[in-house]
C-alpha positions in Angstrom: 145.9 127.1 122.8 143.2 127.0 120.1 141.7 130.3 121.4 145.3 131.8 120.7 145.6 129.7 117.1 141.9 131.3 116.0 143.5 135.3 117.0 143.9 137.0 113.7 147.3 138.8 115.4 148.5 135.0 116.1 147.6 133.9 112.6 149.3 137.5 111.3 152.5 137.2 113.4 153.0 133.5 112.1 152.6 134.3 108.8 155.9 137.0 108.8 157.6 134.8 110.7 157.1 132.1 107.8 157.1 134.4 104.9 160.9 135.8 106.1 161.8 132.1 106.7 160.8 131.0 103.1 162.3 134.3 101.4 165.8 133.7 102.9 165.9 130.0 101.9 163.7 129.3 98.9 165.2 128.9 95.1 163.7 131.0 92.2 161.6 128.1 91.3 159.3 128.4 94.7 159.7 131.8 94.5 157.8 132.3 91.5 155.3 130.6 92.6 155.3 132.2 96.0 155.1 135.7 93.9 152.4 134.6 91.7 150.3 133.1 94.8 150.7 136.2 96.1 150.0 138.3 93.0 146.3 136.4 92.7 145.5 137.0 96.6 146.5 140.8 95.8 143.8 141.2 92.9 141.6 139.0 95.0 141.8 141.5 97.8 142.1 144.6 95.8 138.4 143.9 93.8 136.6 144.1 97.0 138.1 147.4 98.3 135.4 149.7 96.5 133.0 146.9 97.5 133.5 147.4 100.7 133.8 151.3 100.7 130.5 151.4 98.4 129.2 148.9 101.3 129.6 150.7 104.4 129.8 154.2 103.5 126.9 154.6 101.5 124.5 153.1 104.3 125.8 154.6 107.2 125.3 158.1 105.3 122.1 157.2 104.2 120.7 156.2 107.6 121.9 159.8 109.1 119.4 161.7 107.0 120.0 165.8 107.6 122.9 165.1 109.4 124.6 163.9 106.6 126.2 166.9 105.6 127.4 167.9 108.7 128.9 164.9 109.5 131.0 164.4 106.3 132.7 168.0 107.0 133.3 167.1 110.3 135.2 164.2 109.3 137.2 165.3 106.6 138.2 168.3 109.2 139.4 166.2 111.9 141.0 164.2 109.2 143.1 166.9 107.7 143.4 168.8 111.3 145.4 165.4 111.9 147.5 164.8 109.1 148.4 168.4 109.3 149.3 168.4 113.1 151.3 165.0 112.3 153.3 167.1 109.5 154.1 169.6 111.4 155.3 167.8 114.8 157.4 165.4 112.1 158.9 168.8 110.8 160.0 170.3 114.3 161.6 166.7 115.0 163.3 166.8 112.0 164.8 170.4 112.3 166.2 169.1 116.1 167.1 165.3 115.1 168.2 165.3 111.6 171.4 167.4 111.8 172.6 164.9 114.3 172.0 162.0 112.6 175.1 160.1 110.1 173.2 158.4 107.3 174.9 156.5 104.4 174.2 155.8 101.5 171.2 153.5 100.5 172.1 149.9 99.4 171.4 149.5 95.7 172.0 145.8 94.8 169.0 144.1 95.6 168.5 140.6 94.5 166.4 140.6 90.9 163.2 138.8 91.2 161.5 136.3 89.0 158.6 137.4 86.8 155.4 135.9 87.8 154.2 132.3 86.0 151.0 134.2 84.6 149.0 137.4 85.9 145.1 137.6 86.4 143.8 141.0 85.8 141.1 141.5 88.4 140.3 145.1 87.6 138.1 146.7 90.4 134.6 147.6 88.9 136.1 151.1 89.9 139.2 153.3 91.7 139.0 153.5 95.6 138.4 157.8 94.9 135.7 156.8 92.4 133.6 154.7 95.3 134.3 157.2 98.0 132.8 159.8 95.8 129.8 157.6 94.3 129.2 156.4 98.2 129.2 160.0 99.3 127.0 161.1 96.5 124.4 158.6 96.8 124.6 158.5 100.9 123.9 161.9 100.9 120.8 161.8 97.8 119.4 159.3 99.9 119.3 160.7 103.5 118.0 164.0 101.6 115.3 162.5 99.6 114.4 160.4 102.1 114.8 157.1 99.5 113.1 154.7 102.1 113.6 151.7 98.9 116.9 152.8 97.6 118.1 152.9 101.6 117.1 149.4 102.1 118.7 148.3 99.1 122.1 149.9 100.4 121.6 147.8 103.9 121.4 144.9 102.2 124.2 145.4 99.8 125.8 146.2 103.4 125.4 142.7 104.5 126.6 140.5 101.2 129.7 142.4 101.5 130.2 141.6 105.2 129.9 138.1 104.0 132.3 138.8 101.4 134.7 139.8 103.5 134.2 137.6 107.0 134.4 134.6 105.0 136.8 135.1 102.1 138.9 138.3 102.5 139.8 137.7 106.4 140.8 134.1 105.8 143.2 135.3 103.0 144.9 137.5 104.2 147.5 135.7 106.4 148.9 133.6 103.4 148.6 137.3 101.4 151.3 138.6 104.1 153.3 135.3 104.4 153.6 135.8 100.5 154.9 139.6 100.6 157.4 139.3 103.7 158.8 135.9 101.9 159.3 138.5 98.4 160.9 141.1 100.9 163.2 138.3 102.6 164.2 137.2 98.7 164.9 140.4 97.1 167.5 141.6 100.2 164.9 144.7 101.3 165.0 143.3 104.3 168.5 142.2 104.8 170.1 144.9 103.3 168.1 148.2 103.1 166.3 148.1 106.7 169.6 148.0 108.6 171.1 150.7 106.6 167.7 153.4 107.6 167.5 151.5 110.9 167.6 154.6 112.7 165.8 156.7 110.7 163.2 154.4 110.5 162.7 153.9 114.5 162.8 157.5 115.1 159.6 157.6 112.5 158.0 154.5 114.3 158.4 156.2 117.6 157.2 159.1 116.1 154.3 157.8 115.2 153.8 156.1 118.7 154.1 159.9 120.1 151.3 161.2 117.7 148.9 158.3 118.2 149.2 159.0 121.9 148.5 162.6 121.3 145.8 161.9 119.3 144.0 159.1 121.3 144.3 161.6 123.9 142.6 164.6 122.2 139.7 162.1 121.2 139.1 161.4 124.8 139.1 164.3 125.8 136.3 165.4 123.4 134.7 162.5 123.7 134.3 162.1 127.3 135.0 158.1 126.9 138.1 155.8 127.4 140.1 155.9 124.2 142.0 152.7 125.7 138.3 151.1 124.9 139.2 151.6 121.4 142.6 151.4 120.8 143.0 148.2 122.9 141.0 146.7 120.3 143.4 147.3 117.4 146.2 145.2 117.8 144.9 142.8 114.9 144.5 145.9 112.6 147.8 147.1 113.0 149.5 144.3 112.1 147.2 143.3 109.0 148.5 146.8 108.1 152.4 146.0 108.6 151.3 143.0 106.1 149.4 144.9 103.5 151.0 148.2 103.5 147.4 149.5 102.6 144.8 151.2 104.9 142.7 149.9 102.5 143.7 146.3 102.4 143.5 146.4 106.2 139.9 147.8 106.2 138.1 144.7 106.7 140.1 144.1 109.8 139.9 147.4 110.7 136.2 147.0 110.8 136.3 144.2 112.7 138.4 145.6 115.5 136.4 148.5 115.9 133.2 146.8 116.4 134.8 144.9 119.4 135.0 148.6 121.0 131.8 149.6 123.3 132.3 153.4 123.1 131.9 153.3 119.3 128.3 153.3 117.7 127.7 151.3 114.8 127.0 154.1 112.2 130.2 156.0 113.2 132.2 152.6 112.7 130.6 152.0 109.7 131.0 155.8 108.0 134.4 156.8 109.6 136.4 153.5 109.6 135.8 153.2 105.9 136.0 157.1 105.2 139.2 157.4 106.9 140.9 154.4 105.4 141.2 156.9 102.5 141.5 160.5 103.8 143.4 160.2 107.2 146.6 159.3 106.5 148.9 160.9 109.7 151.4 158.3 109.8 152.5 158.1 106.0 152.4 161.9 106.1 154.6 162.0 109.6 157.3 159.6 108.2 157.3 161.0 104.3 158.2 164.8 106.2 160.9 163.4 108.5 162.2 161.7 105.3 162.2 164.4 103.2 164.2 166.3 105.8 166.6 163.4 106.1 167.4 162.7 102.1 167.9 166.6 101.9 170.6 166.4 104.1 172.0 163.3 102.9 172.1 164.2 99.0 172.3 168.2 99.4 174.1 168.6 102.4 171.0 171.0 104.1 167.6 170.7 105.2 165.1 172.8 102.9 164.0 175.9 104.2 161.8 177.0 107.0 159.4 178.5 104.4 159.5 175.6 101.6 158.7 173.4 104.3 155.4 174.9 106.0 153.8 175.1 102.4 154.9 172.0 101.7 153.0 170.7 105.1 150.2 172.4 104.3 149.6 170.9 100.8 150.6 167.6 101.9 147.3 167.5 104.6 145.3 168.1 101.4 146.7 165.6 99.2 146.9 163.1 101.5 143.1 163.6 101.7 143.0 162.6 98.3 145.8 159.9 98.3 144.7 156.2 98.0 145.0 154.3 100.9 147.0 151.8 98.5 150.7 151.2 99.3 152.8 153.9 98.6 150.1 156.3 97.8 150.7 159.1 100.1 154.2 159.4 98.6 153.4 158.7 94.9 150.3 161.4 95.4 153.1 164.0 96.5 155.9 163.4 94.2 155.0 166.7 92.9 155.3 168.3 95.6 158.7 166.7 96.3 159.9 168.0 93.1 157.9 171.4 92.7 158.2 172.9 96.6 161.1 171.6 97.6 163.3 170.8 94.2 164.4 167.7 94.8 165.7 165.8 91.6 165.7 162.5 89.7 168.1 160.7 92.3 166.4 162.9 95.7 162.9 161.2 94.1 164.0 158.2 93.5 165.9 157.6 97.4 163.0 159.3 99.0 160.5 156.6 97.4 163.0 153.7 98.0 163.4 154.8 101.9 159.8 155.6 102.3 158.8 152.4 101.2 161.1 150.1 103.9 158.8 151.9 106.6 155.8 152.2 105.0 153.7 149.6 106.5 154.4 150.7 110.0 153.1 154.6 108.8 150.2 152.6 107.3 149.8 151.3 110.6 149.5 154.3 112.2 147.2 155.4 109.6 144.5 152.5 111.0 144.9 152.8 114.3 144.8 156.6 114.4 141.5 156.1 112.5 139.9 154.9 115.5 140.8 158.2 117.7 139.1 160.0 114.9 135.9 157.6 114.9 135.9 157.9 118.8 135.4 161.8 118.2 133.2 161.0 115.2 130.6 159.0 117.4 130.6 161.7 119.9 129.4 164.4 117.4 126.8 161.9 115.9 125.2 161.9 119.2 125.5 165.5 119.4 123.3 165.5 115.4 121.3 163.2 117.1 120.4 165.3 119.9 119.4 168.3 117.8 117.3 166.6 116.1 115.1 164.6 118.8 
Protein backbone atom coordinates (compact mmCIF):
# COMPACT_ATOMS: atom_id res chain seq x y z
CA UNK A 1 0.00 0.00 0.00
CA UNK A 2 2.77 2.57 0.53
CA UNK A 3 4.45 1.48 -2.78
CA UNK A 4 0.98 2.48 -4.46
CA UNK A 5 0.68 5.88 -2.06
CA UNK A 6 4.50 6.94 -3.37
CA UNK A 7 3.23 6.29 -7.52
CA UNK A 8 3.00 9.73 -8.97
CA UNK A 9 -0.27 8.35 -11.13
CA UNK A 10 -1.83 7.39 -7.43
CA UNK A 11 -0.86 10.79 -6.04
CA UNK A 12 -2.17 12.47 -9.64
CA UNK A 13 -5.53 10.45 -9.66
CA UNK A 14 -6.21 11.55 -5.90
CA UNK A 15 -5.62 14.84 -6.47
CA UNK A 16 -8.68 15.18 -9.29
CA UNK A 17 -10.67 13.23 -7.37
CA UNK A 18 -10.17 15.82 -4.45
CA UNK A 19 -9.97 18.95 -6.49
CA UNK A 20 -13.71 18.06 -8.23
CA UNK A 21 -14.87 17.22 -4.72
CA UNK A 22 -13.75 20.60 -3.26
CA UNK A 23 -14.97 22.64 -6.44
CA UNK A 24 -18.61 21.28 -6.26
CA UNK A 25 -18.89 22.03 -2.46
CA UNK A 26 -16.59 24.79 -1.35
CA UNK A 27 -18.01 28.65 -0.80
CA UNK A 28 -16.19 31.66 -2.47
CA UNK A 29 -14.29 32.17 0.54
CA UNK A 30 -12.16 28.76 0.21
CA UNK A 31 -12.30 29.18 -3.25
CA UNK A 32 -10.22 32.16 -3.31
CA UNK A 33 -7.85 30.84 -1.60
CA UNK A 34 -7.94 27.55 -3.47
CA UNK A 35 -7.35 29.90 -6.72
CA UNK A 36 -4.67 31.91 -5.27
CA UNK A 37 -2.83 28.56 -3.96
CA UNK A 38 -3.03 27.50 -7.17
CA UNK A 39 -2.11 30.79 -8.87
CA UNK A 40 1.47 30.71 -6.78
CA UNK A 41 2.17 26.87 -7.65
CA UNK A 42 1.49 28.04 -11.43
CA UNK A 43 4.28 30.76 -11.34
CA UNK A 44 6.30 28.46 -9.23
CA UNK A 45 6.10 25.86 -12.00
CA UNK A 46 6.17 28.14 -14.92
CA UNK A 47 9.85 29.84 -13.75
CA UNK A 48 11.47 26.65 -14.08
CA UNK A 49 10.14 25.63 -17.58
CA UNK A 50 13.11 27.51 -19.61
CA UNK A 51 15.30 26.22 -16.72
CA UNK A 52 14.68 23.09 -17.50
CA UNK A 53 14.69 23.34 -21.42
CA UNK A 54 18.05 25.56 -21.12
CA UNK A 55 19.07 22.38 -18.75
CA UNK A 56 18.61 19.49 -20.84
CA UNK A 57 18.69 20.60 -24.29
CA UNK A 58 21.72 22.54 -24.34
CA UNK A 59 23.92 19.52 -22.90
CA UNK A 60 22.57 16.77 -24.66
CA UNK A 61 23.41 18.95 -28.02
CA UNK A 62 26.62 19.75 -26.75
CA UNK A 63 27.72 16.25 -25.98
CA UNK A 64 26.79 15.15 -29.74
CA UNK A 65 29.53 17.25 -31.33
CA UNK A 66 29.13 16.97 -35.51
CA UNK A 67 26.15 15.25 -35.08
CA UNK A 68 24.44 18.11 -33.80
CA UNK A 69 23.12 19.43 -36.83
CA UNK A 70 21.84 16.43 -38.17
CA UNK A 71 20.11 15.43 -35.29
CA UNK A 72 18.16 18.68 -34.66
CA UNK A 73 16.66 18.41 -38.47
CA UNK A 74 15.89 15.07 -37.86
CA UNK A 75 13.85 15.89 -35.01
CA UNK A 76 12.04 18.80 -36.01
CA UNK A 77 11.12 16.51 -39.26
CA UNK A 78 9.71 13.69 -37.55
CA UNK A 79 8.01 16.25 -35.39
CA UNK A 80 6.22 18.06 -38.09
CA UNK A 81 5.84 14.69 -40.31
CA UNK A 82 3.57 13.92 -37.12
CA UNK A 83 1.55 16.75 -36.46
CA UNK A 84 0.99 16.89 -40.07
CA UNK A 85 -0.15 13.17 -40.46
CA UNK A 86 -2.33 13.76 -37.17
CA UNK A 87 -4.06 16.82 -39.19
CA UNK A 88 -4.69 15.16 -41.86
CA UNK A 89 -6.17 11.70 -40.39
CA UNK A 90 -8.34 14.29 -37.94
CA UNK A 91 -9.56 15.89 -41.34
CA UNK A 92 -10.67 12.56 -43.18
CA UNK A 93 -12.53 11.67 -39.72
CA UNK A 94 -14.14 14.79 -39.70
CA UNK A 95 -15.39 14.80 -43.39
CA UNK A 96 -17.06 10.99 -42.58
CA UNK A 97 -18.12 11.74 -38.74
CA UNK A 98 -19.06 15.25 -38.55
CA UNK A 99 -22.15 15.42 -40.89
CA UNK A 100 -23.59 12.70 -38.66
CA UNK A 101 -23.16 14.20 -35.62
CA UNK A 102 -26.31 16.63 -33.73
CA UNK A 103 -24.36 19.23 -31.68
CA UNK A 104 -26.10 22.03 -29.60
CA UNK A 105 -25.33 24.80 -28.61
CA UNK A 106 -22.41 25.49 -26.11
CA UNK A 107 -23.60 26.35 -22.43
CA UNK A 108 -22.70 29.98 -21.75
CA UNK A 109 -23.55 30.57 -17.98
CA UNK A 110 -20.74 29.58 -16.18
CA UNK A 111 -20.43 30.36 -12.60
CA UNK A 112 -18.17 33.86 -12.13
CA UNK A 113 -15.08 33.20 -10.17
CA UNK A 114 -13.50 35.13 -7.38
CA UNK A 115 -10.45 37.31 -8.09
CA UNK A 116 -7.44 36.03 -6.43
CA UNK A 117 -6.37 37.47 -2.63
CA UNK A 118 -2.99 38.81 -4.21
CA UNK A 119 -0.82 37.68 -7.37
CA UNK A 120 3.06 37.04 -7.36
CA UNK A 121 4.56 37.89 -10.64
CA UNK A 122 7.17 35.22 -11.14
CA UNK A 123 8.28 36.26 -14.59
CA UNK A 124 10.47 33.48 -16.28
CA UNK A 125 14.09 34.87 -16.78
CA UNK A 126 12.83 34.26 -20.44
CA UNK A 127 9.82 32.73 -23.04
CA UNK A 128 9.86 28.88 -23.52
CA UNK A 129 10.81 29.91 -27.67
CA UNK A 130 13.53 32.19 -26.30
CA UNK A 131 15.30 28.99 -24.37
CA UNK A 132 14.67 26.55 -27.10
CA UNK A 133 16.47 28.83 -29.41
CA UNK A 134 19.38 30.05 -26.86
CA UNK A 135 19.69 26.00 -25.97
CA UNK A 136 19.91 25.21 -29.64
CA UNK A 137 22.32 28.05 -30.34
CA UNK A 138 24.74 27.39 -27.68
CA UNK A 139 24.37 23.28 -27.93
CA UNK A 140 25.27 23.53 -31.33
CA UNK A 141 28.51 26.52 -30.72
CA UNK A 142 29.64 24.10 -28.28
CA UNK A 143 29.63 20.67 -30.04
CA UNK A 144 31.27 22.71 -33.04
CA UNK A 145 33.98 24.48 -31.23
CA UNK A 146 34.55 21.79 -29.32
CA UNK A 147 34.06 24.18 -25.85
CA UNK A 148 35.51 21.31 -23.56
CA UNK A 149 34.93 24.21 -20.30
CA UNK A 150 31.70 25.78 -21.54
CA UNK A 151 30.41 21.90 -22.02
CA UNK A 152 31.06 21.06 -18.49
CA UNK A 153 29.53 24.02 -17.32
CA UNK A 154 26.27 22.96 -19.17
CA UNK A 155 26.45 19.38 -17.40
CA UNK A 156 26.54 20.78 -14.31
CA UNK A 157 23.80 23.32 -14.78
CA UNK A 158 22.13 19.89 -16.04
CA UNK A 159 22.24 18.47 -12.61
CA UNK A 160 21.06 21.63 -10.25
CA UNK A 161 18.08 21.68 -12.39
CA UNK A 162 17.37 17.92 -11.88
CA UNK A 163 17.52 18.83 -8.32
CA UNK A 164 15.28 21.60 -8.91
CA UNK A 165 12.82 19.74 -10.22
CA UNK A 166 13.05 16.05 -8.36
CA UNK A 167 12.74 17.80 -5.21
CA UNK A 168 10.43 20.85 -5.60
CA UNK A 169 8.63 20.73 -8.95
CA UNK A 170 7.49 16.88 -8.79
CA UNK A 171 6.22 17.29 -5.19
CA UNK A 172 4.06 20.24 -6.28
CA UNK A 173 2.51 19.26 -8.69
CA UNK A 174 -0.29 17.11 -7.28
CA UNK A 175 -1.71 20.01 -5.01
CA UNK A 176 -1.10 22.24 -8.54
CA UNK A 177 -3.78 19.84 -10.18
CA UNK A 178 -6.01 19.37 -7.14
CA UNK A 179 -6.18 23.29 -7.34
CA UNK A 180 -7.17 23.54 -11.16
CA UNK A 181 -9.80 20.57 -11.29
CA UNK A 182 -11.44 22.15 -7.91
CA UNK A 183 -11.60 25.89 -10.17
CA UNK A 184 -13.06 23.65 -13.04
CA UNK A 185 -15.65 21.87 -10.64
CA UNK A 186 -16.51 25.65 -9.22
CA UNK A 187 -17.00 27.56 -12.30
CA UNK A 188 -19.57 24.72 -14.01
CA UNK A 189 -16.82 23.67 -16.96
CA UNK A 190 -17.15 20.59 -15.85
CA UNK A 191 -20.73 20.22 -15.01
CA UNK A 192 -22.05 21.94 -17.63
CA UNK A 193 -19.88 22.40 -20.79
CA UNK A 194 -18.21 18.67 -20.94
CA UNK A 195 -21.55 16.94 -21.18
CA UNK A 196 -22.84 19.22 -23.76
CA UNK A 197 -19.24 18.28 -26.36
CA UNK A 198 -19.36 14.85 -24.65
CA UNK A 199 -19.31 13.24 -27.97
CA UNK A 200 -17.28 15.34 -29.70
CA UNK A 201 -14.85 15.29 -27.26
CA UNK A 202 -14.51 11.20 -27.05
CA UNK A 203 -14.40 10.86 -30.71
CA UNK A 204 -11.14 13.37 -30.39
CA UNK A 205 -9.81 11.21 -27.35
CA UNK A 206 -10.22 8.08 -29.33
CA UNK A 207 -8.80 9.79 -31.96
CA UNK A 208 -5.89 10.45 -30.44
CA UNK A 209 -5.66 6.73 -28.98
CA UNK A 210 -5.78 5.70 -32.95
CA UNK A 211 -2.82 8.01 -33.82
CA UNK A 212 -0.66 7.23 -30.87
CA UNK A 213 -1.04 3.59 -31.86
CA UNK A 214 -0.05 4.41 -35.30
CA UNK A 215 2.69 6.30 -34.28
CA UNK A 216 4.22 4.00 -31.53
CA UNK A 217 3.90 1.55 -34.25
CA UNK A 218 5.98 3.46 -37.00
CA UNK A 219 8.66 4.12 -34.21
CA UNK A 220 9.09 0.45 -33.78
CA UNK A 221 9.23 -0.33 -36.75
CA UNK A 222 12.16 2.05 -37.46
CA UNK A 223 13.63 1.42 -34.49
CA UNK A 224 13.85 -2.22 -34.35
CA UNK A 225 12.82 -2.11 -30.45
CA UNK A 226 9.52 -2.69 -28.34
CA UNK A 227 7.74 0.66 -28.32
CA UNK A 228 5.56 -1.02 -25.45
CA UNK A 229 9.14 -0.57 -23.52
CA UNK A 230 8.41 3.07 -23.77
CA UNK A 231 5.00 3.79 -23.71
CA UNK A 232 4.36 1.46 -20.81
CA UNK A 233 6.29 3.79 -18.96
CA UNK A 234 4.13 6.87 -19.45
CA UNK A 235 1.12 6.49 -17.59
CA UNK A 236 2.44 9.08 -14.85
CA UNK A 237 3.13 11.58 -17.73
CA UNK A 238 -0.13 11.46 -19.15
CA UNK A 239 -1.91 12.16 -16.42
CA UNK A 240 0.38 15.06 -15.09
CA UNK A 241 -0.64 16.36 -18.58
CA UNK A 242 -4.60 16.00 -18.04
CA UNK A 243 -3.64 18.18 -14.80
CA UNK A 244 -1.45 20.85 -16.28
CA UNK A 245 -2.78 21.17 -19.65
CA UNK A 246 0.88 21.97 -20.64
CA UNK A 247 3.50 19.68 -22.39
CA UNK A 248 5.61 21.90 -20.71
CA UNK A 249 4.33 21.75 -17.26
CA UNK A 250 4.38 17.98 -17.68
CA UNK A 251 8.05 17.90 -18.78
CA UNK A 252 9.67 17.09 -15.58
CA UNK A 253 7.44 14.06 -15.38
CA UNK A 254 7.90 13.43 -18.78
CA UNK A 255 11.54 13.04 -18.16
CA UNK A 256 11.11 10.93 -15.49
CA UNK A 257 9.07 8.38 -17.30
CA UNK A 258 11.20 8.10 -20.05
CA UNK A 259 14.29 7.38 -18.16
CA UNK A 260 12.45 4.31 -16.69
CA UNK A 261 12.44 3.00 -20.44
CA UNK A 262 15.64 0.68 -21.49
CA UNK A 263 15.39 1.15 -25.22
CA UNK A 264 15.92 4.96 -24.82
CA UNK A 265 19.56 6.37 -24.43
CA UNK A 266 20.11 9.00 -22.14
CA UNK A 267 21.18 11.77 -24.69
CA UNK A 268 18.05 11.12 -26.83
CA UNK A 269 15.84 11.43 -23.58
CA UNK A 270 17.50 14.28 -22.60
CA UNK A 271 17.46 16.38 -26.29
CA UNK A 272 14.07 14.98 -27.64
CA UNK A 273 11.87 14.86 -24.54
CA UNK A 274 12.57 18.48 -23.90
CA UNK A 275 12.70 19.48 -27.71
CA UNK A 276 9.41 17.94 -28.38
CA UNK A 277 7.63 19.27 -25.38
CA UNK A 278 7.63 22.37 -27.60
CA UNK A 279 7.50 21.41 -31.34
CA UNK A 280 5.42 18.11 -31.46
CA UNK A 281 2.27 18.84 -30.72
CA UNK A 282 -0.08 15.91 -32.72
CA UNK A 283 -2.74 15.70 -30.33
CA UNK A 284 -3.75 19.49 -29.91
CA UNK A 285 -3.35 19.74 -33.59
CA UNK A 286 -5.68 16.39 -34.20
CA UNK A 287 -8.48 17.71 -31.87
CA UNK A 288 -8.21 21.67 -32.89
CA UNK A 289 -8.92 20.12 -36.95
CA UNK A 290 -11.84 17.86 -35.85
CA UNK A 291 -13.15 20.92 -33.99
CA UNK A 292 -12.82 23.29 -36.55
CA UNK A 293 -14.77 20.93 -38.81
CA UNK A 294 -17.36 20.52 -36.06
CA UNK A 295 -18.05 24.47 -35.05
CA UNK A 296 -18.35 25.01 -39.03
CA UNK A 297 -21.08 22.96 -39.16
CA UNK A 298 -22.66 23.97 -36.09
CA UNK A 299 -22.52 27.94 -36.69
CA UNK A 300 -22.42 27.85 -40.70
CA UNK A 301 -24.34 24.92 -41.45
CA UNK A 302 -21.17 23.27 -43.72
CA UNK A 303 -17.83 22.03 -43.31
CA UNK A 304 -15.10 24.33 -45.05
CA UNK A 305 -13.85 23.26 -48.21
CA UNK A 306 -11.66 20.50 -49.38
CA UNK A 307 -9.11 23.06 -50.46
CA UNK A 308 -9.24 25.64 -47.33
CA UNK A 309 -8.77 22.76 -45.32
CA UNK A 310 -5.44 21.01 -46.72
CA UNK A 311 -3.72 24.51 -46.54
CA UNK A 312 -5.00 25.00 -43.53
CA UNK A 313 -3.33 21.43 -42.31
CA UNK A 314 -0.39 22.26 -43.75
CA UNK A 315 0.33 25.58 -41.99
CA UNK A 316 -0.96 24.29 -38.88
CA UNK A 317 2.16 21.37 -38.72
CA UNK A 318 4.30 24.55 -38.92
CA UNK A 319 2.86 26.65 -36.33
CA UNK A 320 2.37 24.16 -34.06
CA UNK A 321 6.24 23.82 -34.37
CA UNK A 322 6.38 27.11 -33.05
CA UNK A 323 3.44 27.04 -30.58
CA UNK A 324 4.20 27.00 -26.81
CA UNK A 325 3.73 23.98 -25.18
CA UNK A 326 1.58 26.17 -22.57
CA UNK A 327 -2.09 25.58 -22.32
CA UNK A 328 -4.01 26.60 -25.10
CA UNK A 329 -1.11 27.45 -27.23
CA UNK A 330 -1.61 25.34 -30.23
CA UNK A 331 -5.06 27.09 -30.62
CA UNK A 332 -4.09 30.71 -29.63
CA UNK A 333 -0.83 30.23 -32.12
CA UNK A 334 -3.51 29.46 -35.03
CA UNK A 335 -6.25 31.81 -34.41
CA UNK A 336 -5.06 33.37 -37.49
CA UNK A 337 -5.41 30.78 -39.35
CA UNK A 338 -8.86 30.17 -37.98
CA UNK A 339 -9.86 33.53 -39.16
CA UNK A 340 -7.64 34.10 -42.34
CA UNK A 341 -7.92 30.31 -44.21
CA UNK A 342 -10.97 29.34 -43.11
CA UNK A 343 -13.08 32.82 -42.23
CA UNK A 344 -14.45 31.97 -39.22
CA UNK A 345 -15.77 35.10 -37.17
CA UNK A 346 -15.86 36.76 -33.81
CA UNK A 347 -18.56 34.14 -32.33
CA UNK A 348 -16.80 30.84 -34.69
CA UNK A 349 -13.37 32.08 -32.67
CA UNK A 350 -14.67 32.54 -29.70
CA UNK A 351 -16.78 28.71 -29.50
CA UNK A 352 -13.83 27.05 -31.14
CA UNK A 353 -11.45 28.31 -28.19
CA UNK A 354 -14.20 27.62 -25.55
CA UNK A 355 -14.67 23.86 -26.95
CA UNK A 356 -11.04 23.32 -27.51
CA UNK A 357 -10.24 24.16 -24.25
CA UNK A 358 -12.77 21.35 -22.33
CA UNK A 359 -10.46 18.71 -24.12
CA UNK A 360 -7.34 20.25 -24.15
CA UNK A 361 -5.57 18.43 -21.50
CA UNK A 362 -6.29 15.01 -23.00
CA UNK A 363 -4.68 16.48 -26.61
CA UNK A 364 -1.91 17.68 -24.38
CA UNK A 365 -1.67 14.32 -23.31
CA UNK A 366 -1.31 12.88 -26.39
CA UNK A 367 1.18 15.47 -27.14
CA UNK A 368 3.60 13.74 -24.13
CA UNK A 369 3.12 10.48 -24.77
CA UNK A 370 3.47 10.71 -28.52
CA UNK A 371 6.86 12.37 -27.64
CA UNK A 372 8.22 9.23 -26.58
CA UNK A 373 7.42 7.32 -30.18
CA UNK A 374 9.38 10.14 -31.63
CA UNK A 375 12.42 9.88 -28.99
CA UNK A 376 12.30 5.96 -29.62
CA UNK A 377 13.05 6.88 -33.45
CA UNK A 378 15.36 9.72 -32.17
CA UNK A 379 17.68 7.23 -30.20
CA UNK A 380 17.79 4.97 -33.09
CA UNK A 381 19.27 7.62 -35.53
CA UNK A 382 21.75 8.73 -32.77
CA UNK A 383 23.21 5.39 -32.90
CA UNK A 384 23.10 5.48 -36.52
CA UNK A 385 25.47 9.34 -36.07
CA UNK A 386 27.27 7.40 -33.78
CA UNK A 387 28.17 4.71 -36.02
CA UNK A 388 29.44 6.98 -38.73
CA UNK A 389 31.54 8.51 -36.77
CA UNK A 390 33.45 5.57 -34.85
Amino acid sequence: MQKLKDELVFRLIIAVAIGLGLGLVVNESLMLIILTIRDVLSQIIFFTIPLIILGFVAPSIASLKSGATKLLSFAVTIAYLSTLGAAVFAMVAGYIIVPALNIPDVATDLRALPELIFSLQITPIMSVMSALALSLMLGVAVAVTGATTFEKLLNEFQAIVLKIVTSLIIPILPVFICATFARLAYQGTITQQLPVFLVVILIAIVGHFIWLAVLYGVAGIYSGQKPSEVYKNYAPAYFTAVGTMSSAATLPVSLKCADKSRVLSKDSIDFGIPLFANIHLCGSVLTEVFFVMTVSMVLYGSMPSVANMIVFVVLLGIFGIGAPGVPGGTVMASLGLITGVLGFDVEGTALMMTIFALQDSFGTACNVTGDGALTLMLSKYMNKIESKNI
